[in-house]
C-alpha positions as CSV (number, residue, x, y, z in Angstrom):
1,X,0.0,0.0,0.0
2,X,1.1,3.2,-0.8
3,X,0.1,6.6,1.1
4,X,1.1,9.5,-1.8
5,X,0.3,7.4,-5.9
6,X,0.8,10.1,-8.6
7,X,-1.7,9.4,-11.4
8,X,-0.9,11.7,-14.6
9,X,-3.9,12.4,-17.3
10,X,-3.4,13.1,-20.8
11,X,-6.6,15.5,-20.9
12,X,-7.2,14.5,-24.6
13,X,-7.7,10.6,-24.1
14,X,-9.9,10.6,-20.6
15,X,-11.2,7.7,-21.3
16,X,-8.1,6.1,-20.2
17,X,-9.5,5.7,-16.2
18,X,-7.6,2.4,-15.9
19,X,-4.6,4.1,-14.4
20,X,-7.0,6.2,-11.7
21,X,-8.6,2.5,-10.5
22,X,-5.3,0.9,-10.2
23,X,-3.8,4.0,-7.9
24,X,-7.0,3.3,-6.1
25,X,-6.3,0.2,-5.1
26,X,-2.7,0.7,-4.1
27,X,-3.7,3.3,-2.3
28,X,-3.3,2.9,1.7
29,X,-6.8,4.5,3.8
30,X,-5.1,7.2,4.2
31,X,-3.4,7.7,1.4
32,X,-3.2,10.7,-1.5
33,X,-3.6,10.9,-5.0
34,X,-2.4,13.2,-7.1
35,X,-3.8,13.5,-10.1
36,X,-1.6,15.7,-12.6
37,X,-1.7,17.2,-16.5
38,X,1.3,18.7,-18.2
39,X,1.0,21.5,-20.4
40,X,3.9,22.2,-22.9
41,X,5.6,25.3,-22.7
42,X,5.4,27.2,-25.9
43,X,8.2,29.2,-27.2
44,X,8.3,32.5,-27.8
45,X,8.8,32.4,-31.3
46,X,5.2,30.6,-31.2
47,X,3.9,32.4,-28.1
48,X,4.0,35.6,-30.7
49,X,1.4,33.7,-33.5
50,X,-1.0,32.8,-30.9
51,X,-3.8,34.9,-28.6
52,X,-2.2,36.2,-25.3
53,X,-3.9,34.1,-22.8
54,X,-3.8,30.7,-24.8
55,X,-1.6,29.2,-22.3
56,X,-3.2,30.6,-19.4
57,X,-7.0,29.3,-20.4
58,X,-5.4,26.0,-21.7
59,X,-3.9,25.8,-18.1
60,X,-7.4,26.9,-16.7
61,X,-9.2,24.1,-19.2
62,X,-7.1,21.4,-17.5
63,X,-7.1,22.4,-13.9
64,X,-11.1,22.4,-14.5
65,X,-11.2,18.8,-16.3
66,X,-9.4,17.6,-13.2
67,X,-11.1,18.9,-10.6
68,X,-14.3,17.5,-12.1
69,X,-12.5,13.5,-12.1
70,X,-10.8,14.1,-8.6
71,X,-15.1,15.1,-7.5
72,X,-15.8,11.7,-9.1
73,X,-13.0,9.7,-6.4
74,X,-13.4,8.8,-3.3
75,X,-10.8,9.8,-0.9
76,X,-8.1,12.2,-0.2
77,X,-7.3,13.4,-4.0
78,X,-5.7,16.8,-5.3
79,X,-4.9,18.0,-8.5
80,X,-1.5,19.6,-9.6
81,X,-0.8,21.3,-13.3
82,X,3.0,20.8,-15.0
83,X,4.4,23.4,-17.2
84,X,6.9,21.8,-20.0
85,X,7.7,18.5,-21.6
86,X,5.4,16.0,-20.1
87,X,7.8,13.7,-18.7
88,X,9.9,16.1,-16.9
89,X,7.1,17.8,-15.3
90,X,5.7,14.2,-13.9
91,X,8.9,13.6,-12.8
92,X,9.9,17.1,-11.3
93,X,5.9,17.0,-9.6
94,X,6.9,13.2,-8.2
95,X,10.4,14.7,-6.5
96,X,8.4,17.7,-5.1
97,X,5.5,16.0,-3.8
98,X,7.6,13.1,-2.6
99,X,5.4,10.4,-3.9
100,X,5.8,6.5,-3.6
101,X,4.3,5.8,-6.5
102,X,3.0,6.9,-10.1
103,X,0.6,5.1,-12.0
104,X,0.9,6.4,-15.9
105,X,-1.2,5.0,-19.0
106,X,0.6,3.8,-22.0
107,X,-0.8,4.2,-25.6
108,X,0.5,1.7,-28.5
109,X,3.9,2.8,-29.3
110,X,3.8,4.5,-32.9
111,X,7.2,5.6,-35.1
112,X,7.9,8.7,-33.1
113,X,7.9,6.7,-30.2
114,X,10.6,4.8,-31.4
115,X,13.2,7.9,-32.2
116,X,12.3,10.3,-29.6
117,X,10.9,7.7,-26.8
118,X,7.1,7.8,-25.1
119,X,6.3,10.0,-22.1
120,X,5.9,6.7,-20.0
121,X,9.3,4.9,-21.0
122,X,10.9,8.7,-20.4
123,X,9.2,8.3,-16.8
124,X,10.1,4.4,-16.1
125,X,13.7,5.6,-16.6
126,X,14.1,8.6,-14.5
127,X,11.9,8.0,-11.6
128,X,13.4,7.6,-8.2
129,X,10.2,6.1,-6.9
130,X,7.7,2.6,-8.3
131,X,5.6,3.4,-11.8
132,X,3.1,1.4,-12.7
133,X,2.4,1.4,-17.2
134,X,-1.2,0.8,-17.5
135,X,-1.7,-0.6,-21.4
């Protein structure tokens, strides 16, 4: 059992709510979970074609999505927003937050996958604490 499970949600693919059951059940009774979303960080050369508060409401648009799953689960749950690559913010969020575990969904692997690497291998490989791949 673990008492803090970080759980992070791709806000596009929701219906992946395999990876919020499992953190349930590995969850101690008085355990935390943490449900997280990363946004990317857009650079400036980009940040200059868009509308001034994309970021901002796109940040606002996740933190809302989540606190309407964290309503939907029972216990202690809170939600947390990453700036920057996805990996790196679930990692930087598990060091902070000092968590025992994170729970991440996997997609099928397509060619991209296989130069650059998938959010969840980047995470199995840098975490200093248990991950679970849900597939």
């Amino acid at each position: 059992m673990y008492k803090k499970v970080l759980v992070p949600i791709d806000i596009s693919h929701l219906e992946r709510v395999d990876a919020m059951v499992a953190a349930a059940r590995m969850l101690s009774p008085d355990g935390e979970i943490i449900l997280m979303n990363a946004v990317e960080t857009i650079p400036a050369y980009v940040q200059a074609e868009i509308p001034v508060n994309f970021v901002g409401e796109t940040i606002e648009r996740s933190r809302t999505k989540l606190d309407e799953i964290a309503k939907g689960l029972s216990g202690k749950v809170t939600t947390e927003i990453g700036e920057g690559h996805a990996a790196s913010a679930i990692l930087n969020l598990a060091e902070e937050q000092k968590v025992d575990a994170i729970v991440i969904a996997s997609h099928k692997p397509g060619w991209q996958d296989y130069l650059i690497g998938s959010t969840a291998a980047r995470v199995v490989r840098h975490a200093k604490c248990n991950v679970m791949v849900m597939r």
